[in-house]
N, C-alpha and C positions, 0 to 999 in steps of 0.2 A: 961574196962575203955577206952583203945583208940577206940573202936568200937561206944563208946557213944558221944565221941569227934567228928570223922567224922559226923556222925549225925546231931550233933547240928553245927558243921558249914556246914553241907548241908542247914539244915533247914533257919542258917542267910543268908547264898547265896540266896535262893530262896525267901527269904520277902524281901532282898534288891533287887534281879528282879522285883517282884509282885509291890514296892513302885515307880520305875523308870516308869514300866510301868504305872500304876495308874497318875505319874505325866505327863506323856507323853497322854495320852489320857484317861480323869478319865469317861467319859461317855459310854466308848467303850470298856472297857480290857473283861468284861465274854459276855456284850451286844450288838448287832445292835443299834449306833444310831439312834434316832427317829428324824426325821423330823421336824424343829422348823415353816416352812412355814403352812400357812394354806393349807387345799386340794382343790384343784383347781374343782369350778364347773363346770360341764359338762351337766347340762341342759340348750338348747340354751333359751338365752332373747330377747326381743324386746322393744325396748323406741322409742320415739320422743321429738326432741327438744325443745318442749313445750310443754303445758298440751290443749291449748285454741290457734282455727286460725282465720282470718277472711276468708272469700269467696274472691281466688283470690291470696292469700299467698301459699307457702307450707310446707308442710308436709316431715322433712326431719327423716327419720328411718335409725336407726344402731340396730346392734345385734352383740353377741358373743355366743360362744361353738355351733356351727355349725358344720359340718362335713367336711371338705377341700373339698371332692371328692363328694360331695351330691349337690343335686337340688332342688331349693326351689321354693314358688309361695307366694305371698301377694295379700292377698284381702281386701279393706277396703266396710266393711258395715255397715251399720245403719238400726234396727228395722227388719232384715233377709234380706235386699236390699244390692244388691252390687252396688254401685260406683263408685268403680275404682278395676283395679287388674293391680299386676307388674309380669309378669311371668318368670320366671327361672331366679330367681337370685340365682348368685355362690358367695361361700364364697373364702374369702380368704384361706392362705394356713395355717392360726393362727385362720382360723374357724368365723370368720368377717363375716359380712352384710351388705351393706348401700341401702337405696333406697330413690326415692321423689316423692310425688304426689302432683301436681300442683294443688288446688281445684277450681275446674269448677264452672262456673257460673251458676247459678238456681239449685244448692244443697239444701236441708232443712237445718235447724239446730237443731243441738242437739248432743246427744252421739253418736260416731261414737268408731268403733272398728275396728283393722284391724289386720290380723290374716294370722302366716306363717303356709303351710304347705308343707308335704314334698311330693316331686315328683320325687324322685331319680329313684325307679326301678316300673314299672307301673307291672311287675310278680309278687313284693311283696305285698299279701292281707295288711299282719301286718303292714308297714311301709307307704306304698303308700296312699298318700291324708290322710292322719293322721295331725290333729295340734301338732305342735310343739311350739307355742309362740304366744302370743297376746301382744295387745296392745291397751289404750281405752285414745281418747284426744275428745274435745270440737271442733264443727265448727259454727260463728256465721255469719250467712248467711246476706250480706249486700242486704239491698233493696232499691227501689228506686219507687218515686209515682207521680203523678199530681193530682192537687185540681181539675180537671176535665178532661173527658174523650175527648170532643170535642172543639175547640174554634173557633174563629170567627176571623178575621187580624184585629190587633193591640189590641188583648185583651193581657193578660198578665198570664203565665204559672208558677205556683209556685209550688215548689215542695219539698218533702219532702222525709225521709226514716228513715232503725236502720239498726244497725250492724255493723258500722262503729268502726275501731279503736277509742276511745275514747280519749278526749284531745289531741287538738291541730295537727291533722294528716292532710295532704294536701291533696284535692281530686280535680278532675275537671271533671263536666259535659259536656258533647260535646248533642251537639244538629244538628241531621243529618237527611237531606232526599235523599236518595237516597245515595250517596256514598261519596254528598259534603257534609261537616262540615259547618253549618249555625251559630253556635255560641259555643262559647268555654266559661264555667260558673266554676271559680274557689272557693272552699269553705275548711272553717279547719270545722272540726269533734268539736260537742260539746261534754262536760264534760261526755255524755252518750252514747255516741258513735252516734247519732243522726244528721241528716244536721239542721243546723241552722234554728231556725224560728224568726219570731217577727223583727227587725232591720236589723238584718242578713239574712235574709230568700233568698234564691235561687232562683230567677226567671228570668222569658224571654219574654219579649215583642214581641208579632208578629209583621214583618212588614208589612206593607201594603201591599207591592207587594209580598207579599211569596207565593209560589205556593202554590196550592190546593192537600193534600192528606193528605200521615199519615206519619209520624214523629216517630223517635227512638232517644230515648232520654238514654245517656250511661254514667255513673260512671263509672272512673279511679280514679286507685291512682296515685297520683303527688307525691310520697317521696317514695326516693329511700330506699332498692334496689327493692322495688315492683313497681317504677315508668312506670305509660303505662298499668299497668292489668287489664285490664278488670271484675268489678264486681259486677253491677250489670245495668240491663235495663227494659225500659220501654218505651210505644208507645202513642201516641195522632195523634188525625187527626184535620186538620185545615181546614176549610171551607173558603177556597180564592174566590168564585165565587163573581159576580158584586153585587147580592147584600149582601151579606158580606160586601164588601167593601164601598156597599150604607150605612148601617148601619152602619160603621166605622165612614163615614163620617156627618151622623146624629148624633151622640153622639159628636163629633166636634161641629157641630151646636147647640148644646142644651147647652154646655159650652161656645160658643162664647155668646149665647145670656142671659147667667148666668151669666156672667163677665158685661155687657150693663148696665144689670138689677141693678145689684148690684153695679156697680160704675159710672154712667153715671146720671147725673141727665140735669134735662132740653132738649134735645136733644133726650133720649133713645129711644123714642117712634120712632122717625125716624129710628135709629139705627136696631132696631129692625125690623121694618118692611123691612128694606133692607134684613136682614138675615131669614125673612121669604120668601121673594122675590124667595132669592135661594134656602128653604126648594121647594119649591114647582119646581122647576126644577132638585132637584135629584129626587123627585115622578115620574114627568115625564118621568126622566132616565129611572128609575125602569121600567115603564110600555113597553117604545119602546124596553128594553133591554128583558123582556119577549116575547114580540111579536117576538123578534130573528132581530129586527128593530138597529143593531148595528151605522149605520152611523147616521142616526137620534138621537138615543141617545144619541152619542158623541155631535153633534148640543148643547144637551142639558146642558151637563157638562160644552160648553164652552159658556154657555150663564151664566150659573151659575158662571164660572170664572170670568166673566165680572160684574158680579153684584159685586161679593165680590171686586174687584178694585175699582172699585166706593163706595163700604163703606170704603176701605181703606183714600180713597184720601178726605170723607167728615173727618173722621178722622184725618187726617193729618191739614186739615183746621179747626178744633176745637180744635188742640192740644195748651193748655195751657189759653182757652179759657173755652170755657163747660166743656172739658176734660182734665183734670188734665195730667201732661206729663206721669208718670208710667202708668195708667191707659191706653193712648192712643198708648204706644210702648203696651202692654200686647195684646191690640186687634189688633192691627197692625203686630205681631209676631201672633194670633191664627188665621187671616185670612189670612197669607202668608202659613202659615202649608196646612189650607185647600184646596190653590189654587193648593200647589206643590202636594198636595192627588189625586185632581182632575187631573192635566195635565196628572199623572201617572198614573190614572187609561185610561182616554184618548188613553196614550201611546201603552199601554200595548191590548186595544182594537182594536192595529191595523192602526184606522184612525184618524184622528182631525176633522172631522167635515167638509164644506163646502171646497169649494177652493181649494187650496196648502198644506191645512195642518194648515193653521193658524187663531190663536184664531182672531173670527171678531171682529174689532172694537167696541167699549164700546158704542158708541151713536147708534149702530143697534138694540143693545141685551139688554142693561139696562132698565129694568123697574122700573117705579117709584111707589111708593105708596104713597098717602095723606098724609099727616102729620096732626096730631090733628088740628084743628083750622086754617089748610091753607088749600088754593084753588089753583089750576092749570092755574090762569089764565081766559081769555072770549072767547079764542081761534081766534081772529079776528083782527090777526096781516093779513101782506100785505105780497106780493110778492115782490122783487124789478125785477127791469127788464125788459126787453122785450122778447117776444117770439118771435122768430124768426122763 
């Protein structure tokens, strides 16, 4: 009986142990707790910051589950071509990555992949140049064009592209020969990532005096923090030689006497014949500037300046008369354009012509032409004077 006693209060001793501990740690009294965290992966990854770049932006790559003590290489290719590669990049000491690749200008577009691999021990077959991690994003390669290969001074350059950030991005075309920046073309990105056309379209008036060669024509982004990248380019050649510039100044002439025609009544026929006057002394231009007859030529520019003065000033004397006042400031502004065409081409030739340099006087140079229904005169005026 007392043997059964000890017993059963050994037995309550030890379930009121067994309950203490139970309450003291009930997941742990016969078992290893288990681990409530998930298990940490250990195959390294690779992302980038976005899915889609333009040419000119970059590409910035992180990764984890690296090796601290390991060596890596990134290569970005597209279609089995490599592009770019970042060599020997170290992880952090938590097994990290980061890398960037700036994207170059004249890339393709399309899917591009880039891919780590490991270069830790070059004695290991198994490990060494083995992939560890990809990674696959979009590049949309910006372009850039001209409505023509070649132009002529003071034709006009428009131009166009795709792959632009879409809506409302800033970009600015620079337009360059040689190393100086001849004009700076600011434009926003259409709805389609596209340079502007129609209203908005992008162009560049050559000037008259621009030299003669070939041209690079460059897209930047204007909005930060890509401001200043370079993205994309493209070339044209410009034909500044004299007659170029004859031709400049004939398409002038065929509008000056477009404008006569058309708003000039009673009078034009004069008009006109003045501005054919000078047609026929850029011909002559043309031919002594062939012949390599430069000063002669010039001769000819400044007899042509002379004529257009003299249409200026019959002008001025019909204004408000034959010629309505708008009408005769309109030909008054398109024959001052043509003379400052001509001085500068002049200029730029070197010489002015006879003399000193300066344009001759109007009554040496001015040729007159009939006018419908008038005569010159019987020619049988007198001398005054004596000859001494």
């Amino acid at each position: 009986m007392r043997r059964t006693r000890i017993i059963t209060v050994s037995l309550l001793l030890a379930a009121v142990t067994i309950l203490a501990l139970a309450q003291a740690n009930p997941a742990g009294l016969f078992f290893q707790q288990q681990s409530q965290e998930p298990a940490e992966n250990t195959d390294p990854t690779l992302s980038t910051d976005r899915e889609s770049y333009v040419v000119g932006e970059t590409v910035v790559f992180s990764g984890e589950g690296y090796l601290p003590s390991g060596t890596y290489r990134l290569n970005i290719t597209k279609d089995g071509e490599t592009y770019g590669t970042i060599d020997e990049l170290t992880p952090t000491e938590e097994g990290l990555i980061s890398a960037e690749w700036p994207i170059p200008v004249g890339v393709p577009s399309g899917l591009y992949e880039a891919i780590v691999y490991n270069i830790t021990d070059p004695e290991n077959p198994e490990t060494y140049e083995q992939e560890v991690a990809s990674v696959e994003f979009n590049v949309n390669a910006a372009t850039l064009h001209t409505d023509k290969d070649e132009y002529i001074v003071e034709e006009t350059v428009v131009f166009s592209g795709n792959g632009y950030t879409p809506s409302g991005t800033s970009y600015v075309i620079k337009i360059m020969f040689g190393e100086e920046v001849l004009a700076e073309l600011p434009f926003i990105s259409s709805e389609d990532g596209s340079i502007p056309v129609g209203v908005d379209e992008v162009n560049w008036t050559i000037p008259l005096d621009a030299p003669d060669g070939t041209y690079v024509a460059k897209a930047y982004n204007n909005t930060e923090p890509e401001k200043g990248v370079l993205l994309a380019l493209t070339e044209f050649r410009v034909n500044a030689t004299m007659a170029a510039r004859a031709e400049a100044i004939f398409r002038e002439l065929r509008a000056l006497n477009a404008t006569i025609n058309a708003d000039v009544v009673g009078i034009n026929v004069s008009l006109t014949q003045k501005v054919n006057v000078v047609t026929k002394k850029i011909e002559q231009f043309m031919k002594w500037v062939e012949a390599d007859k430069n000063h002669t030529a010039a001769n000819m520019l400044n007899a042509a300046v002379n004529n257009l003065k003299a249409l200026i000033h019959h002008v001025e004397a019909q204004k408000g008369k034959h010629i309505d006042e708008e009408t005769a400031d309109q030909l008054i502004a398109q024959a001052e354009e043509l003379i400052e065409k001509m001085e500068t081409t002049i200029s730029d030739m070197g010489t002015k012509g006879k003399g000193k340099g300066k344009t001759a006087p109007v009554t040496e140079t001015v040729e007159e032409e009939t006018d419908a229904g008038q005569g010159k005169g019987n020619g049988k005026g007198k001398a005054k004077g004596k000859n001494k």
